[in-house]
Steps between C-alpha positions, in 0.01 A plus 500: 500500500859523484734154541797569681802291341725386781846346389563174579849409597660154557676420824804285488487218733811466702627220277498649189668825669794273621528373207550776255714794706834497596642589789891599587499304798469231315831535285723532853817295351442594157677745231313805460512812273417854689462829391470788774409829484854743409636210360587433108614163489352142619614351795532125447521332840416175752191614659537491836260634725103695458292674755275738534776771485697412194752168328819443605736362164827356481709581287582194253792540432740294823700747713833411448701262766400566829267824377145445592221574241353780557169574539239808337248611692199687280201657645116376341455878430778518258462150336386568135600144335568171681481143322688171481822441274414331198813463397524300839408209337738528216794574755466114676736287482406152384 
């Protein structure tokens, strides 16, 4: 007779998934770094809003006087690098 090896895989509990994936929604407010899809450069930006259709950045750099910020839309499909600033941190003032 022939055993039959079945892999055994271990399920996360929902604690330990919480605890080790980020999620975009949860740097709203922060500076983030975003590559899209066409584009060459990083976009460095105040994260502004995520939903299921894309993230919405500011730009970080003040509008001038009475210019508002203004804000980038990008679609999930063409999102090929988003994460926060590190440099964030150095940038505080103390």
């Amino acid at each position: 007779m022939r055993a039959i090896l079945v892999p055994v895989f271990r399920y996360l509990r929902q604690s330990e998934k919480e605890e080790s994936v980020a999620v975009p929604a949860d740097w709203i407010g922060e500076r983030v770094i975003l590559i899209a899809e066409g584009m060459n450069k990083r976009i460095r930006g105040e994260l502004a809003e995520v939903s299921d259709r894309g993230v919405v950045l500011i730009d970080a750099h003040e509008g001038s006087g009475t210019s508002p910020r203004n804000p980038l839309f990008c679609p999930w499909g063409t999102v090929r690098f988003l994460e926060l600033d590190k440099d964030q941190e150095q940038e505080a003032p103390e």
